[in-house]
OpenMM code with the backbone's topology and positions (N, CA, C; nanometers):
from openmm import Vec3, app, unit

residues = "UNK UNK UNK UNK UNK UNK UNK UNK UNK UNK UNK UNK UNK UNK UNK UNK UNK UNK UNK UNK UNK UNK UNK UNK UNK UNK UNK UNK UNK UNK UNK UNK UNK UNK UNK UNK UNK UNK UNK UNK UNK UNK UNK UNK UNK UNK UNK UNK UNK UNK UNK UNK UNK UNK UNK UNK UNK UNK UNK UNK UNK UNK UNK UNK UNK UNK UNK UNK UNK UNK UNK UNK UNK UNK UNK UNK UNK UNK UNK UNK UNK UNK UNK UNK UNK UNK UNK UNK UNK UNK UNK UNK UNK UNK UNK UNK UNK UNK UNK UNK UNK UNK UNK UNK UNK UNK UNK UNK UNK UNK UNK UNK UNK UNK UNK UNK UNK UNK UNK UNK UNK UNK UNK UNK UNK UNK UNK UNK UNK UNK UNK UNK UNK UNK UNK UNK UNK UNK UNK UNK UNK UNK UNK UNK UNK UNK UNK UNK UNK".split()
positions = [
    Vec3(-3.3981, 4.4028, -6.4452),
    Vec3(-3.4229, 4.4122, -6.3024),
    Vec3(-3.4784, 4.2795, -6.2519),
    Vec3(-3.4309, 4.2301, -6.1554),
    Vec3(-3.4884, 4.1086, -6.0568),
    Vec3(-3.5506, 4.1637, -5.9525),
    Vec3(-3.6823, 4.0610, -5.9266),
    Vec3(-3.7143, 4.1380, -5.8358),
    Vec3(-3.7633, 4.0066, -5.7154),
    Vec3(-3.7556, 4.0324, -5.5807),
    Vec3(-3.8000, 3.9192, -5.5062),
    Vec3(-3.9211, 3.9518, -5.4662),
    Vec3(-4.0517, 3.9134, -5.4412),
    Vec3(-4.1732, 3.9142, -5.3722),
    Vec3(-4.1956, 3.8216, -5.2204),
    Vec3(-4.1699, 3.8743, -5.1585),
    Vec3(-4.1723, 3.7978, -5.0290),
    Vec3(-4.3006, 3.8479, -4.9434),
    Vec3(-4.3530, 3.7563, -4.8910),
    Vec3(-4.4597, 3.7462, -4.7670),
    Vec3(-4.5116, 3.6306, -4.7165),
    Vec3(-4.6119, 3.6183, -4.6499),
    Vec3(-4.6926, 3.5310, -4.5412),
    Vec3(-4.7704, 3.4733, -4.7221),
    Vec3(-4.8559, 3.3660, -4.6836),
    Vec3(-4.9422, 3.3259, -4.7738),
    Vec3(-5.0942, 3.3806, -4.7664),
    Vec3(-5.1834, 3.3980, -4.7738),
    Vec3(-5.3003, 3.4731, -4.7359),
    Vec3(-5.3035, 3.5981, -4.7974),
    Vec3(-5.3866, 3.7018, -4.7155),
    Vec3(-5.4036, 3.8334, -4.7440),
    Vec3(-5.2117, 3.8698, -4.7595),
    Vec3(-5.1776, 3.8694, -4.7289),
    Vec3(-5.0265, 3.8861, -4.7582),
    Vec3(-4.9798, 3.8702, -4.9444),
    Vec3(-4.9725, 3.7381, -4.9211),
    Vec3(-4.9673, 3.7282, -5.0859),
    Vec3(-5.0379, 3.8055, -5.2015),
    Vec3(-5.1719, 3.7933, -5.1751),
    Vec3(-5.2793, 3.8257, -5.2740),
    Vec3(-5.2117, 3.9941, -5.2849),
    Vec3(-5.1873, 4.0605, -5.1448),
    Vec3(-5.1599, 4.2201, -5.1614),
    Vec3(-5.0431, 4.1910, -5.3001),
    Vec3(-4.9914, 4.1164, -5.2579),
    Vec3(-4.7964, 4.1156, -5.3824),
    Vec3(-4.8874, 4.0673, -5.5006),
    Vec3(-4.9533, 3.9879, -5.5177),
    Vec3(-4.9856, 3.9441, -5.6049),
    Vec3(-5.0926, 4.0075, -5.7177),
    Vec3(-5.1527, 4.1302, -5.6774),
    Vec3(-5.1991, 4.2261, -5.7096),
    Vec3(-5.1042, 4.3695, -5.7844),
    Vec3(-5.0106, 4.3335, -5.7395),
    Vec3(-4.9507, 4.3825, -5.8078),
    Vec3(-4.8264, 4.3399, -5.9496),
    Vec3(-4.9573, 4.3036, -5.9875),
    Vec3(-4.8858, 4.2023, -6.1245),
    Vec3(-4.8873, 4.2789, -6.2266),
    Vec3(-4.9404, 4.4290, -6.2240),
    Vec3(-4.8846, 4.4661, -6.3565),
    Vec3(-4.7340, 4.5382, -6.3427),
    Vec3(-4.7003, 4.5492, -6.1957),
    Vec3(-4.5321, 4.5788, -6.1858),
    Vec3(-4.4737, 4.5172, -6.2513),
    Vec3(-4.4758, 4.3508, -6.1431),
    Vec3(-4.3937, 4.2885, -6.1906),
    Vec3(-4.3843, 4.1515, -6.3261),
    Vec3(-4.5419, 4.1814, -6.3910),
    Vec3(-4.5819, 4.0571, -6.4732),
    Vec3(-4.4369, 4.0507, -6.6009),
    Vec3(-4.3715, 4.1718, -6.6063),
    Vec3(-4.3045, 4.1214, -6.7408),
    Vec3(-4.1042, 4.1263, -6.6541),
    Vec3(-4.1054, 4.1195, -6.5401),
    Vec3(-3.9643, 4.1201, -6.4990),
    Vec3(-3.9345, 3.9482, -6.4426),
    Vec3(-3.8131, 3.9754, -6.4441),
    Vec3(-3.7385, 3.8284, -6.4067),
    Vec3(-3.7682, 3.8628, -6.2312),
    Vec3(-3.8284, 3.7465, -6.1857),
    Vec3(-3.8851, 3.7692, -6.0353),
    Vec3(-3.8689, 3.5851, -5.9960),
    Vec3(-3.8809, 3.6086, -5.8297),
    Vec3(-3.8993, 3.4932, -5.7425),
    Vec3(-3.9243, 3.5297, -5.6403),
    Vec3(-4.0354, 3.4427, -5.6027),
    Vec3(-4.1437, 3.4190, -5.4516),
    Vec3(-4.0247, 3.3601, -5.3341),
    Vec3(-4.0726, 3.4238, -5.2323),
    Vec3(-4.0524, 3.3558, -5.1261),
    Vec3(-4.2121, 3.3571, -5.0535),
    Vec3(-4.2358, 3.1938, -5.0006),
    Vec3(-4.3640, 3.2716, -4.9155),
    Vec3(-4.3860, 3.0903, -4.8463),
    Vec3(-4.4991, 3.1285, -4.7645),
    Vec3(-4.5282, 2.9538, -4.7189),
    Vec3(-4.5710, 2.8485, -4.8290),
    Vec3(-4.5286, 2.7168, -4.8033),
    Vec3(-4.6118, 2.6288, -4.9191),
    Vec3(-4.7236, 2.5721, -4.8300),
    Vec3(-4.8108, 2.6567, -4.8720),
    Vec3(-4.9641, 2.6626, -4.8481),
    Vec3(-5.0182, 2.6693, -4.9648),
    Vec3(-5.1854, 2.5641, -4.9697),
    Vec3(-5.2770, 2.5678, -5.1182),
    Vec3(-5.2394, 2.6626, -5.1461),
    Vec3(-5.2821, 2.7824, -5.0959),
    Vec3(-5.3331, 2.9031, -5.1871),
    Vec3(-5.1729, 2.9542, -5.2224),
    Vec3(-5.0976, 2.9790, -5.2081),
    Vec3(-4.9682, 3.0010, -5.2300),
    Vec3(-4.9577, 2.9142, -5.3889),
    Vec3(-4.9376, 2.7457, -5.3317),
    Vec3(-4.9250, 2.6694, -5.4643),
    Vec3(-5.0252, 2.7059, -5.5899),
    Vec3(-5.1644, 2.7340, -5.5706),
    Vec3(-5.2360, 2.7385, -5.7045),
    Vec3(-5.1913, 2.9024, -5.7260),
    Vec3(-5.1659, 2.9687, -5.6526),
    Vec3(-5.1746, 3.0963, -5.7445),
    Vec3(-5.0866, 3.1399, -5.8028),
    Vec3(-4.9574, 3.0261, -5.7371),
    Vec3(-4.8167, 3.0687, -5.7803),
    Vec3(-4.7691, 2.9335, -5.8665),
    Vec3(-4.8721, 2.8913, -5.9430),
    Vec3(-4.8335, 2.7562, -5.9992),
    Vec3(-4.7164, 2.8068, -6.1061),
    Vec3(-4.7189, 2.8628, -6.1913),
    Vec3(-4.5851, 2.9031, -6.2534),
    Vec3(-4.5136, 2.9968, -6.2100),
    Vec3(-4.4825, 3.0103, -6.0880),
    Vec3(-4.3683, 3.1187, -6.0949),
    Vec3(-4.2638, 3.0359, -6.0224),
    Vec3(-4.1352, 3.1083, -6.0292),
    Vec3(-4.0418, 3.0126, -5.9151),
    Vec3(-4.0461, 3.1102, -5.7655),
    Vec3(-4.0499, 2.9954, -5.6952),
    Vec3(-4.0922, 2.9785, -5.5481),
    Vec3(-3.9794, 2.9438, -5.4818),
    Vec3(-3.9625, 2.9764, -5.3578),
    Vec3(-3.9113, 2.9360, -5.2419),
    Vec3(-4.0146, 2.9200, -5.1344),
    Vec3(-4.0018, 2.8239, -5.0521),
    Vec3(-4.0856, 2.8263, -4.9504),
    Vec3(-3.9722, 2.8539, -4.8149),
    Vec3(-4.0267, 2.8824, -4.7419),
    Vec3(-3.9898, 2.9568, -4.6340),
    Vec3(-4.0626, 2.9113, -4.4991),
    Vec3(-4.0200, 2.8848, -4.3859),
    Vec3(-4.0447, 2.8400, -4.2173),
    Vec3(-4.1698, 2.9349, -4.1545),
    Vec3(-4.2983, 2.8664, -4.1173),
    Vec3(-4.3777, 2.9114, -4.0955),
    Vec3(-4.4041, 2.8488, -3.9722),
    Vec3(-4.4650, 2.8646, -3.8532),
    Vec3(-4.5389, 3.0012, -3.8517),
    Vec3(-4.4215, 3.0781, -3.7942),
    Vec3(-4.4170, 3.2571, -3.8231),
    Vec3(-4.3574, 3.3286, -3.8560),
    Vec3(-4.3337, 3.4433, -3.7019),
    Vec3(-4.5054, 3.4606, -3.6515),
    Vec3(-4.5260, 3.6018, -3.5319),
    Vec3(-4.4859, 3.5128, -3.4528),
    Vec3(-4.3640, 3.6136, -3.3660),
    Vec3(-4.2591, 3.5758, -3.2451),
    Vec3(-4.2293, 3.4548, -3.2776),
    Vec3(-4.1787, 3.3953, -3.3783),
    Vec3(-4.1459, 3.2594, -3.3542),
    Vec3(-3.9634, 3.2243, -3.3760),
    Vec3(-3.9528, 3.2831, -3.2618),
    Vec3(-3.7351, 3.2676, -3.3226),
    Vec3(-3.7366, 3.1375, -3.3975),
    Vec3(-3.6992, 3.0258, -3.3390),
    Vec3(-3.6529, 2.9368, -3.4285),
    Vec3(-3.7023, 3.0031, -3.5892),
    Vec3(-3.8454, 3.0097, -3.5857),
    Vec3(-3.8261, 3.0273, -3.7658),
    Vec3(-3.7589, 3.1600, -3.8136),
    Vec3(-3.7407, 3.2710, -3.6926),
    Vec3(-3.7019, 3.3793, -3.7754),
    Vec3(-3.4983, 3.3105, -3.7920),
    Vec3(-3.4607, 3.2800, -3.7060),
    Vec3(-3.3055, 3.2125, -3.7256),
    Vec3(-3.3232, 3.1175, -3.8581),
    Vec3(-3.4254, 3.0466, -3.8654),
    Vec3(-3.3956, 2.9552, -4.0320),
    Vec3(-3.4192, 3.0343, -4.1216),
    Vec3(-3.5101, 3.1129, -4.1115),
    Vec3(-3.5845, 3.2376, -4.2234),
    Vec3(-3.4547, 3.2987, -4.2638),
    Vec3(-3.3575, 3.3632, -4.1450),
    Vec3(-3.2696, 3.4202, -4.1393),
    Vec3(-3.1593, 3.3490, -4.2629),
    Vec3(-3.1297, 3.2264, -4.2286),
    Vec3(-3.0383, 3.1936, -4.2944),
    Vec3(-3.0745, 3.1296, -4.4381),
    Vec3(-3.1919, 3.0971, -4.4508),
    Vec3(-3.2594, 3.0854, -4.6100),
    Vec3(-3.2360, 3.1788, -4.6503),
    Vec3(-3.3167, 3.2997, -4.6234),
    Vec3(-3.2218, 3.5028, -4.7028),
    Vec3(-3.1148, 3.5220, -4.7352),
    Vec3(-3.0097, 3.4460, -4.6189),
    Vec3(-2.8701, 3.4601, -4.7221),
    Vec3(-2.8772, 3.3449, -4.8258),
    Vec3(-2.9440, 3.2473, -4.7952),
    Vec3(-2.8869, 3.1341, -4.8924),
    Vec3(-2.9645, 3.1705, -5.0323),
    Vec3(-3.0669, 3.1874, -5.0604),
    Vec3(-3.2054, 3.2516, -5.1469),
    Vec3(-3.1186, 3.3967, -5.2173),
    Vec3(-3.0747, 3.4977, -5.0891),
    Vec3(-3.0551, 3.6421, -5.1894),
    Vec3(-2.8971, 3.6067, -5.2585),
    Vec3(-2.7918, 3.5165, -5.1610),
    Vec3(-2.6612, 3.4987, -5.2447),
    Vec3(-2.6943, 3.4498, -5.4007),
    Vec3(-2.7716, 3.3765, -5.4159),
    Vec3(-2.7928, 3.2495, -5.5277),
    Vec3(-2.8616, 3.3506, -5.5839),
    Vec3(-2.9443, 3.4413, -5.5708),
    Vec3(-3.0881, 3.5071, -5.6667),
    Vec3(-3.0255, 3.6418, -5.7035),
    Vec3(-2.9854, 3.7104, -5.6125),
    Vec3(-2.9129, 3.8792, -5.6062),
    Vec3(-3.0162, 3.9925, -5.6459),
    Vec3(-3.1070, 3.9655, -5.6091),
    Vec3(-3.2514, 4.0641, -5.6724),
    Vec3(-3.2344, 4.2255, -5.6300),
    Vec3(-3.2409, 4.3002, -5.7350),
    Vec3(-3.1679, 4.3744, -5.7398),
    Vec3(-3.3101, 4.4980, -5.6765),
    Vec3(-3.3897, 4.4269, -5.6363),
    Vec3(-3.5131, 4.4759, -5.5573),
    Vec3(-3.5861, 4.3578, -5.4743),
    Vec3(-3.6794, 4.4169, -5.3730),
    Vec3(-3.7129, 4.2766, -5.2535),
    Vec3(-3.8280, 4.3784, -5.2393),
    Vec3(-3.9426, 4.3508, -5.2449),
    Vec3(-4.1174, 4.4076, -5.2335),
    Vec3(-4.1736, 4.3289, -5.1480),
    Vec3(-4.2250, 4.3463, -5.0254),
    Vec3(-4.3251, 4.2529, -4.9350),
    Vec3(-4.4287, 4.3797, -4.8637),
    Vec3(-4.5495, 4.2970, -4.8436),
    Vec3(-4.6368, 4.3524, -4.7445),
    Vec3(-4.6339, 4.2888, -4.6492),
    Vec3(-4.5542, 4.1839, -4.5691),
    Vec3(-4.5452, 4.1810, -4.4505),
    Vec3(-4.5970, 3.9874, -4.4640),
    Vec3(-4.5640, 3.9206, -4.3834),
    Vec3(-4.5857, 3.8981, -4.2320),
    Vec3(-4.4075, 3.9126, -4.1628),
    Vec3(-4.3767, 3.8589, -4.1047),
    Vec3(-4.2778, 3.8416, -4.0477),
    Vec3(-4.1688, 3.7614, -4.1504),
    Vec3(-4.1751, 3.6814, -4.2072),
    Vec3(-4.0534, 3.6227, -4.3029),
    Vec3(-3.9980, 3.7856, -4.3734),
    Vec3(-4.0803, 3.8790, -4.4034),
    Vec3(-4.0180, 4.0246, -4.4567),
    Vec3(-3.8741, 4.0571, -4.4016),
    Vec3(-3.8854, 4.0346, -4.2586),
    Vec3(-3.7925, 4.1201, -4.1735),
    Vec3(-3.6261, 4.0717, -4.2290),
    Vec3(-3.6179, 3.9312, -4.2462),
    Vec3(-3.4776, 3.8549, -4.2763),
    Vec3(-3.4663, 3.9010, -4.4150),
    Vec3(-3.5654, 3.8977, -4.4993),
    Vec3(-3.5589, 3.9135, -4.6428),
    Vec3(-3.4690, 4.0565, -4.6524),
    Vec3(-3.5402, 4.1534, -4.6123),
    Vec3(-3.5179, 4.2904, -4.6295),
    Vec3(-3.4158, 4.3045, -4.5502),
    Vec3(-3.3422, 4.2639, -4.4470),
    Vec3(-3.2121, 4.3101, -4.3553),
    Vec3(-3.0725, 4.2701, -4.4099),
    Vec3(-3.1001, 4.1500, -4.4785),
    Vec3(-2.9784, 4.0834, -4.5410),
    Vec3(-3.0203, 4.1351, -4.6931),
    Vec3(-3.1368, 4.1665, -4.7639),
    Vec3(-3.1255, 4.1784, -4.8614),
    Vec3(-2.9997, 4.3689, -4.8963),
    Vec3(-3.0676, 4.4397, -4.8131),
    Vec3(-2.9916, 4.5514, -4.7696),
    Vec3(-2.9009, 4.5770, -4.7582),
    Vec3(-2.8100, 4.4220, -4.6700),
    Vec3(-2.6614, 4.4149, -4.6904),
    Vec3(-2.6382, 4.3861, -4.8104),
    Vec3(-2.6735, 4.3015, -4.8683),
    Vec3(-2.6618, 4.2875, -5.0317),
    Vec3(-2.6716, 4.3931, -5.1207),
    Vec3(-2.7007, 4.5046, -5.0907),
    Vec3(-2.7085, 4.6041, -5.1950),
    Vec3(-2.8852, 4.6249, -5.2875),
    Vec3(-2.9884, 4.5499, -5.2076),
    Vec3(-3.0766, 4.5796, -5.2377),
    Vec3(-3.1583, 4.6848, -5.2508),
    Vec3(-3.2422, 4.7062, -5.3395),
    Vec3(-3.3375, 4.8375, -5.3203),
    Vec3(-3.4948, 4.7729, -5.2011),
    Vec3(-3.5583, 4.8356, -5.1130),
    Vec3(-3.6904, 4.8012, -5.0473),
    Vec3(-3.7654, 4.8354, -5.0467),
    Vec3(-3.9052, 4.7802, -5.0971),
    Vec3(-3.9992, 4.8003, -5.0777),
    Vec3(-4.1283, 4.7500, -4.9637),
    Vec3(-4.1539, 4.8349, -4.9203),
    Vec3(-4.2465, 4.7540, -4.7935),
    Vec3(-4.3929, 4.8402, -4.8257),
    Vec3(-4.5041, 4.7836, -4.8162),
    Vec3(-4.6381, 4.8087, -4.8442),
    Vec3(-4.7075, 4.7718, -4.6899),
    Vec3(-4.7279, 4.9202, -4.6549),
    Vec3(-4.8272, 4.8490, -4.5389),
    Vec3(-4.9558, 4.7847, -4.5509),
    Vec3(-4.9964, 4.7420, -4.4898),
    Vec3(-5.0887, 4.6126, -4.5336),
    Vec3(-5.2082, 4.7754, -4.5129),
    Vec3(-5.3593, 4.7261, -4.5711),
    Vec3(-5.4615, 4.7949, -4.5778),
    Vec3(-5.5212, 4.7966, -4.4725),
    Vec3(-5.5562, 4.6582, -4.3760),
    Vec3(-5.6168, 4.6618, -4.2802),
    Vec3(-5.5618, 4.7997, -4.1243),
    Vec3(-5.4517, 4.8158, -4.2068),
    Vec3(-5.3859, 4.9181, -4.0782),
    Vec3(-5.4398, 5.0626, -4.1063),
    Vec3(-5.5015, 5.1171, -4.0948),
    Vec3(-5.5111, 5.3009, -4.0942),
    Vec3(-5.4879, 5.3460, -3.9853),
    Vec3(-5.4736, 5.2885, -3.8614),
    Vec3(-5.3749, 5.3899, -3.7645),
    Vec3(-5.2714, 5.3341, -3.6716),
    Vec3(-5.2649, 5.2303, -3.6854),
    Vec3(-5.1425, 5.2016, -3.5507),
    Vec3(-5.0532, 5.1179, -3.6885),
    Vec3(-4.9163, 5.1040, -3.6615),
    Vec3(-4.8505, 5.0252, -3.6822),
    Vec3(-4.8340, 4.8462, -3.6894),
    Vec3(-4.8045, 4.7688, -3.8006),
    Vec3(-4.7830, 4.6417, -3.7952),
    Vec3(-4.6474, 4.5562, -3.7165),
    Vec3(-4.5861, 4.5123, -3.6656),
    Vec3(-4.4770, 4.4794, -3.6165),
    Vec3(-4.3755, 4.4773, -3.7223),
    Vec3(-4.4203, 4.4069, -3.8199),
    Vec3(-4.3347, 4.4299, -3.9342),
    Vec3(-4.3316, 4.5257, -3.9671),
    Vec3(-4.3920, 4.6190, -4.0125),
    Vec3(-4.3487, 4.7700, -4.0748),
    Vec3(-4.2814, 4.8832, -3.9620),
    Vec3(-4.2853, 4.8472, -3.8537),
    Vec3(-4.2034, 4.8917, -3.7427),
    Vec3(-4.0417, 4.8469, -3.7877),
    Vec3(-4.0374, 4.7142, -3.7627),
    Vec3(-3.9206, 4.6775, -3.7499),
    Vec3(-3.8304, 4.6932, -3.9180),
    Vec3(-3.8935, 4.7138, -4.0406),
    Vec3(-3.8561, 4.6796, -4.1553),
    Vec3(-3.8117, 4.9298, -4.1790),
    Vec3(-3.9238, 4.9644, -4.1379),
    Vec3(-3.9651, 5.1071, -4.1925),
    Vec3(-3.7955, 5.1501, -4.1755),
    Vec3(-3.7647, 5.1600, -4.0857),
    Vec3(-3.6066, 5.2014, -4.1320),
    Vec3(-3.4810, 5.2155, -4.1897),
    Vec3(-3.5279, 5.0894, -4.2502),
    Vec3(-3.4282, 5.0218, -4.3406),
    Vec3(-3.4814, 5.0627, -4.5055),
    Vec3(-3.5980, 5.0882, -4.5329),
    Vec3(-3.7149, 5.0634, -4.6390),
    Vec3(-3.6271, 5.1862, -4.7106),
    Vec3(-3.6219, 5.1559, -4.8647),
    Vec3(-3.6319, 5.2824, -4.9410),
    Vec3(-3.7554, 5.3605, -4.9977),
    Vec3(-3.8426, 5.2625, -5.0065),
    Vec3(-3.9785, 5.3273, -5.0260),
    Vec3(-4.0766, 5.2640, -4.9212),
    Vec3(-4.1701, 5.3105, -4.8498),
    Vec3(-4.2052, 5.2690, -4.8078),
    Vec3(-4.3731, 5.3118, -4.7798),
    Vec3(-4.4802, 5.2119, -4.7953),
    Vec3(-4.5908, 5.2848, -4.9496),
    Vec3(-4.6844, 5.2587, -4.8011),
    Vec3(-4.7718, 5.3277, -4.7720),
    Vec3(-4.9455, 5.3177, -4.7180),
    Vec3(-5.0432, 5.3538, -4.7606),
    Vec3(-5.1636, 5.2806, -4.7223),
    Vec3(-5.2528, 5.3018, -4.8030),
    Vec3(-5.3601, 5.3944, -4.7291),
    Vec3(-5.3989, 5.4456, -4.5981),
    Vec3(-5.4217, 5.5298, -4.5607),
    Vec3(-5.3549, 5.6658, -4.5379),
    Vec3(-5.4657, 5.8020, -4.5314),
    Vec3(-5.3065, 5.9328, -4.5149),
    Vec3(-5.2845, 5.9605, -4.4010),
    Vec3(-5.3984, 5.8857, -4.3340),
    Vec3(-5.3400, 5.8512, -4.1779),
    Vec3(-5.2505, 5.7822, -4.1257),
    Vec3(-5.2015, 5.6805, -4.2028),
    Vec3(-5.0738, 5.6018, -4.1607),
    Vec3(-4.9277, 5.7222, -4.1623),
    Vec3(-4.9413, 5.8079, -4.2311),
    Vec3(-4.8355, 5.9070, -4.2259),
    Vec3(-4.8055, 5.9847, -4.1029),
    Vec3(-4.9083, 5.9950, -4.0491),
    Vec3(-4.8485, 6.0007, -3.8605),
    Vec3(-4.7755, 5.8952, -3.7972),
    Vec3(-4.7683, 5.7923, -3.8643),
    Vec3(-4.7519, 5.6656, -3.7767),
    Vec3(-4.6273, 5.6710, -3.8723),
    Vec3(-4.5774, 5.6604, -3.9490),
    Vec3(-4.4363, 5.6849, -4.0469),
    Vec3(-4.4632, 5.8253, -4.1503),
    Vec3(-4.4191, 5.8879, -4.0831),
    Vec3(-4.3614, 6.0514, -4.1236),
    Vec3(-4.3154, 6.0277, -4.2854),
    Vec3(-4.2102, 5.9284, -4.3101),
    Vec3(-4.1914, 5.9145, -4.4732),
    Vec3(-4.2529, 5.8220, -4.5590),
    Vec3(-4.3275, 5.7695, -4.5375),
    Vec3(-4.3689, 5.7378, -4.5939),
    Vec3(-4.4335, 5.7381, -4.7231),
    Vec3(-4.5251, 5.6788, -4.8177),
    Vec3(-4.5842, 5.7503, -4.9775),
    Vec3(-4.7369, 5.6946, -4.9326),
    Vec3(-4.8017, 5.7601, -4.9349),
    Vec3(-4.9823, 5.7172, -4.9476),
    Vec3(-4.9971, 5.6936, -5.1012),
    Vec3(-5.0038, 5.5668, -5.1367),
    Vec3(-5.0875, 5.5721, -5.2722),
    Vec3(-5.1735, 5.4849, -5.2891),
    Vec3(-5.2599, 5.5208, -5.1548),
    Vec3(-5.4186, 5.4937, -5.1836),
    Vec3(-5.4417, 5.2958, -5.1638),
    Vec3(-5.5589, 5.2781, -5.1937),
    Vec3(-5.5695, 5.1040, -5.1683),
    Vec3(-5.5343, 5.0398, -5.3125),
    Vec3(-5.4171, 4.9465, -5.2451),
    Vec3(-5.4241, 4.8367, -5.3677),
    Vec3(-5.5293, 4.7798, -5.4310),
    Vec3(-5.6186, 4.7392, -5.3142),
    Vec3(-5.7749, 4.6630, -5.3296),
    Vec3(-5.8418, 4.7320, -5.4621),
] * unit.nanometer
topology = app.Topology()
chain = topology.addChain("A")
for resn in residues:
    res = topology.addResidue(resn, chain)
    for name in ("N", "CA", "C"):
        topology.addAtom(name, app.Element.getBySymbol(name[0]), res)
């Protein structure tokens, strides 16, 4: 199994990156900003960097856009996992056309309203995980399994 990890750099990452006993023993690649904290934490893994800043910003979602095809043609990850910022949305829409499986993690800081990203991504999502059981009003299918933290 391949798997892609895509998000923002920050609290974004660290959420994917916490989840390293998923993916510590599979063939995987980052997409995310090249930002410090991105570079030291991801010093050995393979990386893509990706067009930042990300909220409402067309131009980067149109380059974002077309890095996803260029990134998922070349990679073919046969799964795509993000908690969000906005680079998610291209990852997961084209990854989908590709025949991907999705995972989307709502971020923790949310227990009752919706993120823009998990709005725009939740429909497409095959799993799609929160960490409050209150977020399940806010997406009906969702899976509560509790805080990553």
């Amino acid at each position: 199994m391949k798997v892609c990890l895509v998000g923002s750099s920050g609290g974004h990452l660290t959420h994917l990156y916490m989840l390293k006993p998923f993916w510590k023993n599979k063939d995987r690649f980052w997409v995310t900003f090249d930002k410090e904290d991105a570079r030291s934490k991801l010093s050995n893994e393979k990386v893509y960097s990706c067009y930042f800043p990300t909220n409402r910003n067309l131009k980067n979602l149109i380059k974002n856009t077309f890095l996803a095809i260029e990134i998922l043609k070349k990679e073919k990850p046969d799964l795509i996992i993000s908690s969000g910022a906005a680079v998610a949305v291209p990852f997961f829409y084209i990854g989908k056309l590709m025949g991907a499986k999705l995972i989307f993690i709502e971020v923790f800081d949310r227990y009752n309203k919706p993120t823009l990203t998990g709005k725009l991504v939740y429909p497409i999502t095959d799993k799609f995980i929160v960490e409050w059981e209150e977020m399940k009003e806010v997406y009906p299918k969702a899976i509560n399994l509790g805080s990553i933290f």
